[in-house]
N, C-alpha and C positions, 0 to 999 in steps of 0.2 A: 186408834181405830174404834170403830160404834163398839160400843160391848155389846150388843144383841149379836152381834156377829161373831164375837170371840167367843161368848158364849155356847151360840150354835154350834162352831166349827168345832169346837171342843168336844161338844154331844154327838153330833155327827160323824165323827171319827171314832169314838168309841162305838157308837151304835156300828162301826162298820168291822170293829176288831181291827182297827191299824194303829200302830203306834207312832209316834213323832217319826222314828226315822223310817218306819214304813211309805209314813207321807211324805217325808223328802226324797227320797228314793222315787218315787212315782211320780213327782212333781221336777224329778231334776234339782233340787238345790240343796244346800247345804241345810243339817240338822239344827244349827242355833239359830239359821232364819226362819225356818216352819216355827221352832218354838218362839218365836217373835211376833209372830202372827199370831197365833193363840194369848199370849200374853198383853197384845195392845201395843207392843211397841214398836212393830214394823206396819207397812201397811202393803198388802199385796197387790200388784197391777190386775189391772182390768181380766188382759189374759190368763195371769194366775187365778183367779177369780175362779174364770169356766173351767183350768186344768181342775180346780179342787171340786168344783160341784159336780165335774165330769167323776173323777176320781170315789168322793163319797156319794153317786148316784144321788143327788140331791137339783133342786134347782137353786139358782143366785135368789129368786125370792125366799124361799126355806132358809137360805142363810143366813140373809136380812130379818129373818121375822116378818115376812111380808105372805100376802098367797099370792100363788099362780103356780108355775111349773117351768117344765125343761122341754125343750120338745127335739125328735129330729126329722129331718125332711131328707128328701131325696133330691137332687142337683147332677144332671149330667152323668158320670159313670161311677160315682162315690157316694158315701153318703157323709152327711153336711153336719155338723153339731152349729146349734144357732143357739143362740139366750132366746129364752121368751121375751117378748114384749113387755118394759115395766112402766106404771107410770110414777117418776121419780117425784114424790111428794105435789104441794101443793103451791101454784106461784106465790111469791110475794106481794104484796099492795104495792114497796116499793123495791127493786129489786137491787142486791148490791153488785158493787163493783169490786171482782178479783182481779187485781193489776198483777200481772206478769204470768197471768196462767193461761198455758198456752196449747192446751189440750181441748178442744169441740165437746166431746162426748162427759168431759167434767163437766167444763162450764156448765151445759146442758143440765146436766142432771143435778146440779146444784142452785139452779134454777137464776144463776148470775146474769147481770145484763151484760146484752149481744149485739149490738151493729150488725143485721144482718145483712149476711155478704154469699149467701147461699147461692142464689141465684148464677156464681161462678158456675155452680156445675153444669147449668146449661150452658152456660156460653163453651164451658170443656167439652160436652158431649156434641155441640155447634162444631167444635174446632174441625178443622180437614188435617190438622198437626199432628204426625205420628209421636212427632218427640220433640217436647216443647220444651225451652227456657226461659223461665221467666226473672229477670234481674230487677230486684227493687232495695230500697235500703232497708239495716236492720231496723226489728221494731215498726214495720207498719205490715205484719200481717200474715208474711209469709209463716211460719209453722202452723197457726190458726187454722190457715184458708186448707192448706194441705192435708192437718190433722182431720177436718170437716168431710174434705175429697174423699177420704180414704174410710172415712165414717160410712160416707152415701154407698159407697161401689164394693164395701167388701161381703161379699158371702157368709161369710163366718161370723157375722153379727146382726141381730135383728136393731134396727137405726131407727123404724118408726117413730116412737115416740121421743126420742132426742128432733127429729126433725120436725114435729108438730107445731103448726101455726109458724110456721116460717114460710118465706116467698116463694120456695119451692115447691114447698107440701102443692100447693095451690098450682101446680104443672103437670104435666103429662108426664114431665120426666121422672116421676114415682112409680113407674113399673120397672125402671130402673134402677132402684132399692137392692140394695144389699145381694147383686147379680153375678159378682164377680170377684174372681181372686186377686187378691192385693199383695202388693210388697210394699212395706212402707218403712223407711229408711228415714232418720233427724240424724243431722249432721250438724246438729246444732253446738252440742258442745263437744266435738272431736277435736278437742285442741289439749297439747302437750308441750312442753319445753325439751322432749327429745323424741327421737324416730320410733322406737320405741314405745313409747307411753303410748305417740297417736295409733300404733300401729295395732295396739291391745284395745283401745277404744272403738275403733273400724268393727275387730274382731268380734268384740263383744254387742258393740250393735246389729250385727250381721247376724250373730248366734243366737238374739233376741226373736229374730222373727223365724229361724228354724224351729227353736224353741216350740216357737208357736204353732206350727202344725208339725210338729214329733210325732206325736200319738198320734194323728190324723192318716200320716204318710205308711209308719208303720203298720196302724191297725189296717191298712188299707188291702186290698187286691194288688196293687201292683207286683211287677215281680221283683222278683230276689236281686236281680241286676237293680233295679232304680233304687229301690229300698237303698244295697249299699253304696249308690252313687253319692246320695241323699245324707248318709250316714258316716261314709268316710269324711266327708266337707265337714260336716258336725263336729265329728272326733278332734280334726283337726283343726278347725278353728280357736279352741281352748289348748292350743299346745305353740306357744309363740316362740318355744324353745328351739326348734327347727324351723330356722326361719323362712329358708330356701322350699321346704316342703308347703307352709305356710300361706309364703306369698303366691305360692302355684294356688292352692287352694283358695283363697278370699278372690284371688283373681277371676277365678271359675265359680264361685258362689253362689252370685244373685243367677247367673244363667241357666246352673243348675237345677237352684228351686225353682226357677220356671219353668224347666222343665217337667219334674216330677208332679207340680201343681198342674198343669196344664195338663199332663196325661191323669191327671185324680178326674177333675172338675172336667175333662172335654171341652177346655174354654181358654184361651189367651191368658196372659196375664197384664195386669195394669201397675206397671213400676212406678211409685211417686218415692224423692228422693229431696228432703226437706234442707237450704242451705248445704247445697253440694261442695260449692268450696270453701267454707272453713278449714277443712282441715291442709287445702292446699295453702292459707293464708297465715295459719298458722307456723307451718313446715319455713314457709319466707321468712316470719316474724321470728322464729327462733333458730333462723341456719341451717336447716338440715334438708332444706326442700330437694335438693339431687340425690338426697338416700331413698329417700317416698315417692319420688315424684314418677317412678317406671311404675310401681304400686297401683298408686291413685289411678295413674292413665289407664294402666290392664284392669284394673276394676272396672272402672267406667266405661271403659272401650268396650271391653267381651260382653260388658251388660247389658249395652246397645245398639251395639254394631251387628245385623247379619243375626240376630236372635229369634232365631225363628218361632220361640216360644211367648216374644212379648206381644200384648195387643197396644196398649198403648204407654207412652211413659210421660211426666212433669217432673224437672227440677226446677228448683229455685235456690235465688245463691245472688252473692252482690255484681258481680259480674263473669263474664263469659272466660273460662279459660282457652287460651290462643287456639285457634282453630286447625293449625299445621301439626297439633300434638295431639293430644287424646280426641278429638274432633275430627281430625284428620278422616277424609270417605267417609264420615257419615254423610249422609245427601239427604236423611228426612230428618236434620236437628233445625227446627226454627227457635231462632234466639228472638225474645218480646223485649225492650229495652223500655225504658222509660220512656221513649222518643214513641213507640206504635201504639197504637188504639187498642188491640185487644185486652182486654181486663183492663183495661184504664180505670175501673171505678172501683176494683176489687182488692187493690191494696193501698190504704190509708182510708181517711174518711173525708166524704166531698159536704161540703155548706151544707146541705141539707141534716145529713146525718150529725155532722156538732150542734145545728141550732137545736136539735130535738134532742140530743145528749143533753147541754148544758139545759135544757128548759126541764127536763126530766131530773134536773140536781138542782132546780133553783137558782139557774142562772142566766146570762144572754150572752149574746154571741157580739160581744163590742168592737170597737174599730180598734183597744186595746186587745182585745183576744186574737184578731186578725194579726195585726202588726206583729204578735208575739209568733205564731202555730200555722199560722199559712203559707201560702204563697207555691207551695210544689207543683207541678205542672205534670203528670202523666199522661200521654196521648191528649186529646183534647179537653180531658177535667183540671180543675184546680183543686189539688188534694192538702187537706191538713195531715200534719204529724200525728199519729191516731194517740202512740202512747202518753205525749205532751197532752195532749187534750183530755185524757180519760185521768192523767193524774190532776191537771188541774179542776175538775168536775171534784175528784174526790178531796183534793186539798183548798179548792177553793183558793189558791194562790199564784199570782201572774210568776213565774218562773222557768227558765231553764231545766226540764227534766229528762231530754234527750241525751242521752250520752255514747259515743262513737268510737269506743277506746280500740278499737279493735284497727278498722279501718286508719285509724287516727295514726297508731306506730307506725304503716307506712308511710300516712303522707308527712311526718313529720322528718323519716330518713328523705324521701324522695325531697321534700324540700332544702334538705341540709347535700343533695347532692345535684339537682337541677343547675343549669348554666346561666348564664344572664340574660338570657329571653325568655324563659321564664318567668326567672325572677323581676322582668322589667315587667311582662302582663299581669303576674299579682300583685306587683305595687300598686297597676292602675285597678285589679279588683277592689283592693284595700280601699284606692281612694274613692270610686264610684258605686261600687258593688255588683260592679256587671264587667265583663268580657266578651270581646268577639275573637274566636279564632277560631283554631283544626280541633275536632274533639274525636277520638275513638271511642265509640259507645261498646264495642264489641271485642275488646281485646284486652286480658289482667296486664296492671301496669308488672307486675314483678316476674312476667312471662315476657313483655319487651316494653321497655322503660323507654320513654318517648315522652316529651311536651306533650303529645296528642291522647296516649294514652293514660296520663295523670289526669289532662283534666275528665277525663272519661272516667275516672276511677273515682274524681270528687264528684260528678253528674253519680253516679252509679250507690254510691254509699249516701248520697243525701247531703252532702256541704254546697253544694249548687243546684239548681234546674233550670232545664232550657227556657228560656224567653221567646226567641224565634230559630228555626232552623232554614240558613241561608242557602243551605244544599253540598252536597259534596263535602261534606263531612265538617261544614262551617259552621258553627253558632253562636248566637248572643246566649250567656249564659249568666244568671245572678244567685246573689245568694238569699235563699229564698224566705229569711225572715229572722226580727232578733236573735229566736233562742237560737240559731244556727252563726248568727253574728258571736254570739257569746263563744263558740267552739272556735270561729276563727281568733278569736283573741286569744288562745288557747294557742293555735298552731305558730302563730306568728309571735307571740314572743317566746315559746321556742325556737322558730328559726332565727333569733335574734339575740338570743341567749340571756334574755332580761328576764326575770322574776314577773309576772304578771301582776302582783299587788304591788311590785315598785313605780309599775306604767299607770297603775289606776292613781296612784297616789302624787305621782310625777302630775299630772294634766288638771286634779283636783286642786294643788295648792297654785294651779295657773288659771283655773273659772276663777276661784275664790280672791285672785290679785292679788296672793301672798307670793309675789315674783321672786324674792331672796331666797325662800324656802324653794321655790321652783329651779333656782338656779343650783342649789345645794346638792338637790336631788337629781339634776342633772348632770353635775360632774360625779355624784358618788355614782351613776350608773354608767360613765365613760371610765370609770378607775377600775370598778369591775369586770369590764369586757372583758374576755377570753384573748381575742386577736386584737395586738396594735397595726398587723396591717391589713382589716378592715376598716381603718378610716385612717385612705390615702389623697382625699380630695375631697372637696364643698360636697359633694356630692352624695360620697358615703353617710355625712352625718343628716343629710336633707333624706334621703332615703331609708335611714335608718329611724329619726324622728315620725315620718310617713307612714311606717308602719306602726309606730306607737299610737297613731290616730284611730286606728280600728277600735280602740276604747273611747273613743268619741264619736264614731259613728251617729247612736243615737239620738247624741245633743250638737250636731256637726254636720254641716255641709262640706266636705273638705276639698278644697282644689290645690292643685300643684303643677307649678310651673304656668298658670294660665296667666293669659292676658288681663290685667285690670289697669285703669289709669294710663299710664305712658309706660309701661312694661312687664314685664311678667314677674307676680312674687313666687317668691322659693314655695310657701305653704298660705294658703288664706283658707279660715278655718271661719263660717256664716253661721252664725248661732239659729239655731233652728226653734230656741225655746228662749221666752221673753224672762231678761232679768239675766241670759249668759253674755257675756264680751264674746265679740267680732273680734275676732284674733289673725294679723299676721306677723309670720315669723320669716325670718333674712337670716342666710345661712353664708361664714365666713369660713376662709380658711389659707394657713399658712405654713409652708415649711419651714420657716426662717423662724427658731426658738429665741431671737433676740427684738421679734416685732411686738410691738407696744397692742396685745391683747385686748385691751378697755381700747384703744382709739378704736381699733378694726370691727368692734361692739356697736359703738358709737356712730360712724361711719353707714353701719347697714342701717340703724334707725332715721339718719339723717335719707339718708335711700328712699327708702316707703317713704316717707315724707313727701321728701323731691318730685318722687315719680305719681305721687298721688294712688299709690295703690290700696287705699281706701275710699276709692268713690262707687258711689251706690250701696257702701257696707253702713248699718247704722249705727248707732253710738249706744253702749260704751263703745271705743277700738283700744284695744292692746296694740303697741309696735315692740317686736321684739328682737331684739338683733341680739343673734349666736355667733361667735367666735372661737374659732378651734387651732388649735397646734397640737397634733395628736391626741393623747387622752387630757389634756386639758383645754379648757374653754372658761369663756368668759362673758356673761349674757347684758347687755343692756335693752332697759327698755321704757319708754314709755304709755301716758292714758291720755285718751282724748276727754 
């Protein structure tokens, strides 16, 4: 922490005659955390910030070392504590970049570069939506944009100059500055390995924002009755030991402090609720989603159902949980999917905003940076991956930095438990990188598991986006660029149960026409399969191979089963880069453990031959004939 600050706080405390646990006593927290704060080794949040300068009659610039003051105003039927106005140092020449911070009013005031995306707030104060959702994937934006929302609209903090020289300042909508009561709820890392843990996380986030106006509510006029409505939820929410009293309580929470704010301030409240289902995605991922899942619902439900205390609300979250459940009767919840127009430009970054990023880091916006970071499609923009982009600015390196591990552990079960229609339309994703079929944009696949709902949960988390939408819940759907190619190679030899460096390596010693070694590596990967009755027909090892190709995407044109010549090959793999082999491969197979292996090899290359299924591909050509009798096989092949 600054020492000017530790320093002060230290003097200020004494100048007040309070001792360490005086001030945690007055602050609410524990005694070795206030002494943590004096000493530099904790650092205290924003709102602890104004409890303390509230507390030592100081203002946050006195603490800093800085001048100015504390001020308070008067708001509706209460009165307001607000920070003054600061201005946080001096910009930079060039400014840096803090990757993974996810806070507005930091960044801001640490004067880090911004992709301005302010301008949401109009379009939120445009909206006619009582109560909006917005579903985009992790990593382009959502905490950011909300953390920023709830910067503009809350009351209890003076925002000016965090908001200076951005697209708003420059709007009418700045008499709308810091007007209003907030709840502001991250659900960001609500996640636990048992019911329990999430359900202390909930509590503690919830107790955060009571926290925050305690003294407010108490010092206040209201009466006796609200105070202890106010105060019994308090109490209870750090007592997880009764569970049943508990879950009545968190269930009634947020409605409550609506209430009691609402009769402070004479004013609605505006609930923004950051990555709302984590914590239900989590509950799926570790089993216990039917002990949380009445919880979650009455939280969310009582919060926004029939609240006659809210003005308006935003969540955001990777997708909609099922509308028959916690959803259920509401009539003013609009879900925004990646498929509608509104906020289309406000999560991720569109061409304009990377050319000026990377020109701003000394660099350009190549047909290699596309190929890698683009391709996403919200409502009518085409969006880059923001995090991919802002790390490659900082690292300067074409790379994979998106990672999905969350999203990923579903679709890794859902693919290990999907049926064969499924599975037959991601083989042809595999092979083309596109799909047309049924997509549920608006329903969690682990609320109802469906074909339709999967691929809505890979649209929703960011492994696909829509290409064209056919109507009636039809669409072309692709995957939307390298680094997201990379993640499928990821998923699919999971569902495959191969080692991912034994496929990179398998395909490698077959560019390079070291076939022996190719052939090596492809029985050691048939001797390690899990199941011998997955490869019960030609078919299995031709669709098992297929899916191995996702690691040649890049350097591959792949078809299967198409027509070329006088018939169709098992695999024709069209070198996309000069100096790789035109590869096709012929798939055998036999139950009969006393059939002559090498002929039936033999046999499939004399085939492509025959049937000419190398016309129009150009030289070099690999022929490669696969022969299988269970886990053993046997490859011949030849070069043109």
């Amino acid at each position: 922490m600054n020492e000017i600050f530790c320093k002060h706080l230290l003097e200020y405390r004494k100048r007040a005659g309070y001792s360490q646990k005086d001030m945690s006593e007055q602050l609410l927290i524990e005694e070795s955390l206030y002494s943590q704060y004096e000493n530099g080794t904790a650092e205290p949040g924003f709102d602890t910030l104004i409890r303390i300068a509230d507390v030592l009659k100081c203002s946050l610039d006195e603490l800093f070392g800085r001048s100015g003051g504390y001020k308070r105003d008067t708001s509706g039927s209460g009165v307001m504590l607000r920070e003054e106005a600061v201005r946080y140092g001096s910009p930079r020449a060039k400014k840096k970049v803090l990757i993974g911070l996810q806070d507005f009013r930091r960044l801001r005031e640490l004067h880090a570069y911004y992709v301005d995306k302010t301008m949401m707030i109009g379009e939120f104060f445009n909206s006619p939506y009582q109560i909006t959702l917005i579903t985009r994937p992790r990593r382009f934006g959502k905490t950011m944009n909300i953390s920023m929302l709830a910067e503009f609209l809350d009351c209890t903090k003076d925002s000016k100059a965090i908001f200076e020289g951005t697209n708003i300042s420059r709007t009418e909508w700045m008499v709308e500055l810091n007007q209003c009561p907030v709840i502001f709820l991250s659900f960001l890392n609500i996640k636990s390995d048992c019911s329990k843990g999430l359900c202390e996380l909930i509590g503690e986030t919830v107790t955060k924002e009571y926290e925050r106006y305690y003294s407010l509510i108490n010092d206040s006029m209201l009466s006796d009755r609200e105070k202890e409505k106010f105060n019994k939820i308090y109490r209870a929410l750090a007592d997880i030991r009764n569970m049943e009293s508990w879950r009545i309580c968190i269930i009634e929470s947020i409605r409550t402090l609506c209430e009691v704010l609402s009769l402070y301030y004479g004013k609605n409240v505006y609930l923004l609720i950051d990555e709302y289902d984590t914590p239900f995605m989590s509950a799926n991922r570790n089993g216990y989603y039917s002990e949380v899942r009445s919880v979650l619902a009455g939280f969310l439900s009582t919060s926004l159902k029939g609240n006659p205390y809210l003005e308006r609300a935003m969540l955001t979250g990777i997708q909609r949980v099922a509308k028959e459940n916690i959803f259920s009767g509401l009539n003013n919840l609009t879900v925004l999917t990646v498929n509608d127009s509104e906020y289309e430009d406000c999560f991720g970054f569109t061409g304009e905003e990377v050319r000026k990023l990377l020109d701003d880091f000394d660099l350009e916006l190549t047909d290699e940076v596309k190929e890698m970071y683009d391709g996403y499609r919200f409502g009518n923009k085409d969006i880059y991956n923001p995090w991919s982009v802002t790390n490659y600015a900082v690292r300067k390196r074409l790379a994979p930095y998106w990672v999905n591990t969350a999203e990923n552990s579903i679709l890794k079960d859902a693919l290990r438990e999907r049926g064969t229609t499924f599975e037959k339309e991601y083989n042809k994703l595999i092979e083309t990188g596109e799909i047309t079929t049924v997509v549920s944009l608006t329903t969690a696949y682990y609320e109802h598991q469906s074909d339709a709902s999967l691929w809505g949960l890979m649209v929703n988390a960011g492994m696909l986006t829509i290409k064209e939408n056919l109507g009636d819940d039809y669409y072309t759907l692709r995957i939307p660029n390298q680094e997201v190619w990379s993640a499928f190679r990821e998923l699919t030899a999971f569902s495959l149960q191969i080692d991912e460096e034994d496929m990179q390596k398998l395909f490698m010693e077959l560019i390079r026409g070291n076939i022996d070694e190719f052939a090596e590596r492809y029985q050691n990967i048939l001797l390690t399969l899990p199941s011998y009755h997955d490869l019960q027909c030609e078919n299995s090892y031709h669709m098992m191979v297929l899916g191995m190709c996702v690691f040649q995407q890049k350097n591959y044109i792949i078809e299967s089963n198409r027509e070329n010549g006088n018939g169709r090959a098992d695999l024709l793999m069209r070198a996309k880069r000069s100096g790789y082999p035109n590869m096709i491969l012929e798939f055998k197979y036999t139950k009969d453990k006393k059939e002559d292996l090498d002929k039936l090899a033999a046999s499939a290359v004399e085939q492509m031959k025959d049937k000419k299924y190398d016309v129009n591909l150009g030289t070099p050509v690999y022929y490669i004939g696969l022969a299988h009798c269970g886990k053993q096989a046997v490859i011949h092949y030849q070069k043109s």
